[in-house]
C-alpha positions as CSV (number, residue, x, y, z in Angstrom):
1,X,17.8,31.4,-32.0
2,X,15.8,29.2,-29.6
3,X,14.6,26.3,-30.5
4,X,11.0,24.7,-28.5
5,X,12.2,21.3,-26.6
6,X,11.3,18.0,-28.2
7,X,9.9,17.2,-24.6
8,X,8.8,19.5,-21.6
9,X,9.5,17.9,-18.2
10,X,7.9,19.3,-14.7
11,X,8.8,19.1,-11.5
12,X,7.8,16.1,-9.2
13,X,8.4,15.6,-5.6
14,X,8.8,12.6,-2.9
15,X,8.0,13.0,0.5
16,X,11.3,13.9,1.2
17,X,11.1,17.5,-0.9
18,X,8.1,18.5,1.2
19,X,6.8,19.1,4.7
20,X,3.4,20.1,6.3
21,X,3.1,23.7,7.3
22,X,1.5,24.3,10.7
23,X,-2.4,25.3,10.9
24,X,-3.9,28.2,12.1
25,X,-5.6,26.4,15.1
26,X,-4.7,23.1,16.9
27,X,-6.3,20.1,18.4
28,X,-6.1,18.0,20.8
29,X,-4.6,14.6,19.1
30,X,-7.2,12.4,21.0
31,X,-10.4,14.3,19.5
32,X,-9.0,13.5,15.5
33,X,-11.0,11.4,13.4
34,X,-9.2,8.8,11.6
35,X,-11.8,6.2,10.2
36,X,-11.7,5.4,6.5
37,X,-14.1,3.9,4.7
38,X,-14.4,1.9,1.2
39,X,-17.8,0.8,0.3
40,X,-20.4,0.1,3.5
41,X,-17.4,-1.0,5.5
42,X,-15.5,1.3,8.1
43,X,-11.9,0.9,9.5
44,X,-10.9,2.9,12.9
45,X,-7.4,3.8,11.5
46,X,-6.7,4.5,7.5
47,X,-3.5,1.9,7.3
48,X,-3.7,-0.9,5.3
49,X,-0.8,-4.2,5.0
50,X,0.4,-4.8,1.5
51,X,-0.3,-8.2,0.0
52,X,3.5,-9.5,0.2
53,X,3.9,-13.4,1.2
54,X,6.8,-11.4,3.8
55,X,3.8,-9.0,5.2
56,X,0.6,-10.9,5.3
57,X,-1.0,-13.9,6.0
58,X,-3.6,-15.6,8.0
59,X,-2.8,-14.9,11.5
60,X,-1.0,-11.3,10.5
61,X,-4.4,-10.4,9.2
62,X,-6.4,-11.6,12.1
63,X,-4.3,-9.5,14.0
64,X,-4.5,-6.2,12.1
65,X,-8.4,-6.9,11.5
66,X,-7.9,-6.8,15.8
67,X,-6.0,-3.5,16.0
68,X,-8.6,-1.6,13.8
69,X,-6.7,-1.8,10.1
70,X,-7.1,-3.8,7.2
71,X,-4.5,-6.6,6.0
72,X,-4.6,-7.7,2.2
73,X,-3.9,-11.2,1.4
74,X,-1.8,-12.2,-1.6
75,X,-4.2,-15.1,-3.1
76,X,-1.8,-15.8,-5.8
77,X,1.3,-16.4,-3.1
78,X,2.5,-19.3,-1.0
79,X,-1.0,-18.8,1.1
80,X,-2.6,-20.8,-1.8
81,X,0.3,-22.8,-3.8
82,X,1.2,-24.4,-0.3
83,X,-0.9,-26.7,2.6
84,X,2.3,-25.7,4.8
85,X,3.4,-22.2,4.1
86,X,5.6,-21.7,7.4
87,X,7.7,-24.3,5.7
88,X,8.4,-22.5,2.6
89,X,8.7,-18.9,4.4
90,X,11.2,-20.8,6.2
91,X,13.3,-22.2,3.4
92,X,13.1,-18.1,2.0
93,X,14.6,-17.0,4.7
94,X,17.3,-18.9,5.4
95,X,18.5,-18.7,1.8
96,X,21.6,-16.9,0.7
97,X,21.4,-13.8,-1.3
98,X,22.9,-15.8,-4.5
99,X,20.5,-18.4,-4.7
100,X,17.2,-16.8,-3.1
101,X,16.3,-15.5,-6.6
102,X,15.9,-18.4,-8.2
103,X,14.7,-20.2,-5.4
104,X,11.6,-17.6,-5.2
105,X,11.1,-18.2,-9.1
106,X,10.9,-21.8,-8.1
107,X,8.6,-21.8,-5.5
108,X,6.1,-19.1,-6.9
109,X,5.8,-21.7,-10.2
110,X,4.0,-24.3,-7.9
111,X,0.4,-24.6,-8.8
112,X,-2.5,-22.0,-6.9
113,X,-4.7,-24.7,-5.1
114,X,-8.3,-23.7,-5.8
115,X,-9.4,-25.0,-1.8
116,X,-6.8,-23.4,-0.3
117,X,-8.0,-19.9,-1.2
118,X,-11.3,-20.7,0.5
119,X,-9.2,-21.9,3.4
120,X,-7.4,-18.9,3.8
121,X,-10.3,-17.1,3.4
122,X,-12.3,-18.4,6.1
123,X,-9.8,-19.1,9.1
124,X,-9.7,-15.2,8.7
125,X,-13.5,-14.4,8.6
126,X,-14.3,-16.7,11.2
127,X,-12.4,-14.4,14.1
128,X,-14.2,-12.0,12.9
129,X,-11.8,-9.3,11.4
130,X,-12.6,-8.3,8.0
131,X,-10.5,-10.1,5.0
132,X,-9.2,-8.6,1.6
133,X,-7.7,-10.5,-0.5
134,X,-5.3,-9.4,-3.6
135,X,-5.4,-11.0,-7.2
136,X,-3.8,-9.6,-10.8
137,X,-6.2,-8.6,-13.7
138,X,-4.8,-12.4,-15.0
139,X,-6.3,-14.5,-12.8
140,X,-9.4,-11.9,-11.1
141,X,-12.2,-13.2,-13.5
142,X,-11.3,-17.3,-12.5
143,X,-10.6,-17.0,-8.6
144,X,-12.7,-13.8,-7.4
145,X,-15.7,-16.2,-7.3
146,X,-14.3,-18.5,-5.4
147,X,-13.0,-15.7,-3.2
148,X,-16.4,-14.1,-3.0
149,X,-18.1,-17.5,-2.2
150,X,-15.7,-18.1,1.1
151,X,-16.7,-14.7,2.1
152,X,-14.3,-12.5,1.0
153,X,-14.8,-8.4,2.0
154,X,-12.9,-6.7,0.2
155,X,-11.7,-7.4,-3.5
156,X,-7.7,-5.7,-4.3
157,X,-6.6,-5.7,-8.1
158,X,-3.4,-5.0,-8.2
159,X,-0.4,-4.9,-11.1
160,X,2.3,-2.8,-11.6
161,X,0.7,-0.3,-13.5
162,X,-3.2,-0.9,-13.9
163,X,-5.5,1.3,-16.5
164,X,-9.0,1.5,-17.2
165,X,-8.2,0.1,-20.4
166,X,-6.0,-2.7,-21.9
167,X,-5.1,-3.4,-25.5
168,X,-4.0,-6.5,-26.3
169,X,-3.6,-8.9,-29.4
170,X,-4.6,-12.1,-27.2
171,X,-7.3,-12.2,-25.2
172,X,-9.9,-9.5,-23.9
173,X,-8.8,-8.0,-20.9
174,X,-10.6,-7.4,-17.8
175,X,-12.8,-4.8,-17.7
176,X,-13.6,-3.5,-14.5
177,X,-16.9,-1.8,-15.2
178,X,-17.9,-5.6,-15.5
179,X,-16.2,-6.8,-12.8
180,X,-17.6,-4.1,-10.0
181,X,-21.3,-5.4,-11.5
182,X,-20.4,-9.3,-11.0
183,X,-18.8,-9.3,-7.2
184,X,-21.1,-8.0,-4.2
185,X,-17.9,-6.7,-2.2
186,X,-16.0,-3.1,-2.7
187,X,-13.0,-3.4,-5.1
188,X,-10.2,-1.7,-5.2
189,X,-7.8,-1.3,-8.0
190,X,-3.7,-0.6,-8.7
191,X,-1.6,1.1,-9.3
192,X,-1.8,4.4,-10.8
193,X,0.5,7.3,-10.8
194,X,-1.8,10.2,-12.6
195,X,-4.7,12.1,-13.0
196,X,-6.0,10.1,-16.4
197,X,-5.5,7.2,-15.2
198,X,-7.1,7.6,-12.0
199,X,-10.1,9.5,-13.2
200,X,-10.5,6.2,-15.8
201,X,-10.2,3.7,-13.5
202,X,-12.7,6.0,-11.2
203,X,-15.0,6.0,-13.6
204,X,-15.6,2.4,-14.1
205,X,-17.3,2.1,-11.0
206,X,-14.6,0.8,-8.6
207,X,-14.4,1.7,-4.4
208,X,-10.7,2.4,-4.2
209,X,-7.8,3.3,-6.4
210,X,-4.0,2.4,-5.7
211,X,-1.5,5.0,-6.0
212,X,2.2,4.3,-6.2
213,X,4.7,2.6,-8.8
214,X,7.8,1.1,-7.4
215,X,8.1,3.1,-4.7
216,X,8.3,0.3,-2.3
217,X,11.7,-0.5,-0.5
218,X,11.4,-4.5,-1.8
219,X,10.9,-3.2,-5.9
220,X,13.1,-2.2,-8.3
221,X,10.4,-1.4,-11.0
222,X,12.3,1.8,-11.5
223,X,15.3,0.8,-11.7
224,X,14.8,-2.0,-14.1
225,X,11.9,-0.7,-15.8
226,X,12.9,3.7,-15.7
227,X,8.6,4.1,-14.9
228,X,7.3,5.8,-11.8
229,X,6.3,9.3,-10.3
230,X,7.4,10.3,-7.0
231,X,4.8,9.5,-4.5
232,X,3.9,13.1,-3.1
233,X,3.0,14.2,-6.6
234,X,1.6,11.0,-7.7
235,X,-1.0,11.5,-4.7
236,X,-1.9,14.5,-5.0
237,X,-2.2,14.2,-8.9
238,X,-4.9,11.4,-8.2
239,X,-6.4,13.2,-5.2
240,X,-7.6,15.9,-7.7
241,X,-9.0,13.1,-10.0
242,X,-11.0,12.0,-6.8
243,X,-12.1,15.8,-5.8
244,X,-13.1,15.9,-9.7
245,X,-14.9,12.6,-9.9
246,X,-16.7,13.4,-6.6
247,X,-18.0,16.8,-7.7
248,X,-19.3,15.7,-11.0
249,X,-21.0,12.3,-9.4
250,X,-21.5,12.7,-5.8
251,X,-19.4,9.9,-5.4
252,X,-16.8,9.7,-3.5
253,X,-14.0,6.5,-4.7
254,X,-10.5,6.5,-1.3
255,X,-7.6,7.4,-2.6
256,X,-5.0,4.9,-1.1
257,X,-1.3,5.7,-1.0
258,X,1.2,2.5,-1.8
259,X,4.6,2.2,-0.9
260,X,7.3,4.9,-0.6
261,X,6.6,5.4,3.5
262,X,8.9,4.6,5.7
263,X,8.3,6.9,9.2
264,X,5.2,8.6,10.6
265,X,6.4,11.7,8.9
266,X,5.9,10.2,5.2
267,X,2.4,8.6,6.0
268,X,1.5,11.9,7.4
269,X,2.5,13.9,4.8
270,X,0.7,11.4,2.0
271,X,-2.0,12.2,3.9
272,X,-1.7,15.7,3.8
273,X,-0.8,14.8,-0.3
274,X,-4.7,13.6,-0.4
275,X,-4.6,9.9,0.4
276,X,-7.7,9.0,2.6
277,X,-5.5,5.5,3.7
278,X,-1.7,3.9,3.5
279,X,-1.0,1.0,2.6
280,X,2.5,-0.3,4.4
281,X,4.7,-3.0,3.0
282,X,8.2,-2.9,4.7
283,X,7.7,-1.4,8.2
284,X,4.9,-4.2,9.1
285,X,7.5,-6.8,7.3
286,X,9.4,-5.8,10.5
287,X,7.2,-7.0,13.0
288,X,7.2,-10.0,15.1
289,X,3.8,-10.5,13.6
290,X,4.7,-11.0,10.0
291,X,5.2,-14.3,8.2
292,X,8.6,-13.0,6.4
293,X,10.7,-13.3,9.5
294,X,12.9,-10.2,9.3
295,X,12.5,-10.4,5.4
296,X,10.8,-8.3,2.4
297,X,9.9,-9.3,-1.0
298,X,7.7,-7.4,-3.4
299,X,4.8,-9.2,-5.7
300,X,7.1,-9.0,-8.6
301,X,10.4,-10.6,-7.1
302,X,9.4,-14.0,-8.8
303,X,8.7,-13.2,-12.2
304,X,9.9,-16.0,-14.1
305,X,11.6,-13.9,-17.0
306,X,12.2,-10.3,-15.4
307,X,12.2,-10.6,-11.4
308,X,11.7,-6.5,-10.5
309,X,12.6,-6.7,-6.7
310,X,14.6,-9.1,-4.2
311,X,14.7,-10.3,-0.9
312,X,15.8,-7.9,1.8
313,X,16.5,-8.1,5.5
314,X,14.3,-5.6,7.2
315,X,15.2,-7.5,10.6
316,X,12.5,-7.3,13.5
317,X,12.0,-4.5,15.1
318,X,8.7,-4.8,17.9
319,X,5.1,-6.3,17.2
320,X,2.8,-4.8,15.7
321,X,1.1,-3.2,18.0
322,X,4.2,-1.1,19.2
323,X,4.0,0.1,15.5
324,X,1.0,1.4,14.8
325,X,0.4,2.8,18.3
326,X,3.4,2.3,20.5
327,X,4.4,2.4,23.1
328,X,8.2,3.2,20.9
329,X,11.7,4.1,22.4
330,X,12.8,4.2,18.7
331,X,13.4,7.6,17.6
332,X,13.0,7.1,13.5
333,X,9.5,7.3,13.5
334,X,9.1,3.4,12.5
335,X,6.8,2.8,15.4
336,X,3.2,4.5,16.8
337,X,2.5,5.3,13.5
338,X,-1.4,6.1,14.7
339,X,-0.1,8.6,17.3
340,X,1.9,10.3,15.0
341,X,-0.5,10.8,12.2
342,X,-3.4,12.3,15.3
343,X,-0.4,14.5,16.6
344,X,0.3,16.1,13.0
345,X,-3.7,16.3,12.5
346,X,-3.6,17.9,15.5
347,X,-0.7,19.8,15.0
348,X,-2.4,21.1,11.3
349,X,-5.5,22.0,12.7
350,X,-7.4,19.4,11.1
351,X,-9.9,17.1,12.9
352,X,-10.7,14.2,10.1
353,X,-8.5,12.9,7.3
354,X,-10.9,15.3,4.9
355,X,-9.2,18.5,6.7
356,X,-6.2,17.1,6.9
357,X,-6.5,17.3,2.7
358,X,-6.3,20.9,3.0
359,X,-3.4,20.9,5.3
360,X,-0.4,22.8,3.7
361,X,2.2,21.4,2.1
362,X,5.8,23.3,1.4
363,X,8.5,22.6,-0.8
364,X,11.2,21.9,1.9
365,X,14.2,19.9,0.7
366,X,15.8,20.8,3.9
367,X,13.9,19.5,6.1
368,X,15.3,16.4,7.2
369,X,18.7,18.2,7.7
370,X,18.1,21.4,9.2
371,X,17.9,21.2,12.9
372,X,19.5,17.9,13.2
373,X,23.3,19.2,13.2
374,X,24.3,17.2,16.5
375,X,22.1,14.1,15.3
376,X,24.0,14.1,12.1
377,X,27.8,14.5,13.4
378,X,26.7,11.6,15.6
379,X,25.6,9.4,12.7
380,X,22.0,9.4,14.8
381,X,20.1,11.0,11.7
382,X,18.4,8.9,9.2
């Protein structure tokens, strides 16, 4: 006799269980549209930097603001606890594995200086490239003003694992239909993994939504906490909360894929997932550009009780121009990022991120494998 299962599981997939079918028709790379949007503000490619202290800051931004993308500023890292951050970036990476920990717990428990937040804020502005800037729900209500007031564009919210709704014993949370009424920028809000969540957080008023938890090559959320859902189904779980949201309001809220990507071939196929945008943590951490110097370390590496990440070496691989649009001799699809997402648009058939939504996607666990027999006996495949 059978008995029902206490639980039902489904399948999920990563970007490494699927691949893009080809379309129908193709196009000519050059003639794909690749802006995003969120809010009244327009971007010429969809990539965003994650707000790491080892991705972004002042003069990384200023030069991804240059190169058409967006770069989000961490205003609860070193940017704002320290006059000198090169100093303390310095001291990070130089430290040895056994005592970098603890050395990141002690540095992140220095103090956020109030006018250093507004000096971040406008050394970036004044160039002229657009700033974002990141905050947790803990400390949005204090320092988004002050963010706002030094001219702040965009507005990033960002936890582990954000929801519409919060309950708590201690204090009221922060509620995010209020907060979209009190700033005059877009906000964005993360991260999320499914469709309730997304369609909540949606529905609160909000610009952009986060998808992606610990999925980054810096976090060990899953590891030390057992949550998360594998990116590919994770973005297309919250794509159709978006496809939903927008039919039933006419508005439409970017769906932005976090963490997980490490080639062209994964930010083409979140894409593909549903995600109008990427956000990229460890590939811009190895540019010349970025303030880590060869070295990663996720938002949550510093948590005073239960650090969820560490410091790795990602090393330096070209600036960052060579990786979003080459030129590359690399063959692992870390650099041109940009040329490869317009060749696999092209290659699909689609000519703006909104077609390439409808591309196909397979199940196709062997696709990093098959075809790649001589790469592999030469230890040349990733």
């Amino acid at each position: 006799m059978e008995h029902p299962p206490y639980k039902k599981l489904r399948q999920t997939y990563g970007f490494d269980d699927i691949a893009l079918a080809p379309g129908d028709i193709t196009i000519n790379p050059d003639q794909t549209d690749i802006t995003l949007k969120i809010g009244k503000i327009t971007f010429s490619i969809p990539v965003l930097a994650s707000a790491m202290d080892g991705v972004v800051d002042v003069r990384f931004a200023i030069a991804m603001g240059k190169l058409g993308g967006l770069a989000v500023l961490n205003l609860e890292g070193v940017q704002t606890r320290y006059a000198e951050p090169d100093t303390v970036l310095e001291k990070i990476a130089s430290a040895s594995p056994a005592e970098v920990t603890a050395l990141l717990q002690k540095i992140y428990s220095e103090p956020i200086k109030d006018n250093l937040i507004g000096d971040r804020i406008r050394a970036i502005k004044k160039t002229g490239a657009a700033c974002a800037i990141s905050l947790t729900p803990a400390n949005t209500k204090r320092l988004s003003p002050l963010a706002v007031e030094a001219g702040a564009d965009i507005l990033v919210v960002q936890s582990t694992v954000t929801t519409a709704k919060h309950v708590s014993k201690s204090y009221r949370g922060l509620i995010f239909s209020e907060l979209v009424k009190q700033v005059p920028i877009p906000v964005i809000v993360g991260n999320c993994v499914s469709y309730n969540s997304c369609l909540k957080l949606m529905e609160t008023g909000i610009h952009g939504v986060l998808v992606g938890v610990g999925p980054g090559a810096a976090c060990t959320t899953r590891e030390v906490l057992g949550v998360g859902v594998p990116q590919a189904t994770a973005i297309i779980d919250c794509a159709t909360a978006r496809e939903d949201y927008h039919k039933a309001t006419g508005r439409y809220v970017a769906v932005i894929a976090d963490g997980g990507m490490r080639n062209g071939g994964d930010i083409c196929k979140a894409i593909a997932c549903g995600a109008d945008a990427v956000m990229l943590g460890s590939i811009f951490a190895q540019t010349k550009e970025a303030p880590g110097r060869g070295n990663h370390w996720g938002m949550a590496t510093p948590h005073a009780a239960l650090p969820r990440g560490t410091r790795i070496k990602v090393g330096i691989k070209g600036t960052l121009e060579q990786t979003l649009f080459g030129p590359t001799s690399l063959t692992d699809g870390t650099q041109n990022l940009v040329g490869a997402l317009r060749t696999a648009m092209g290659v699909c058939g689609a000519r703006n991120i909104k077609e390439m939504h409808q591309a196909e996607v397979v199940i196709a666990p062997s696709i990093k494998t098959e075809g790649k027999s001589f790469q592999i006996a030469q230890g040349l495949a990733r």
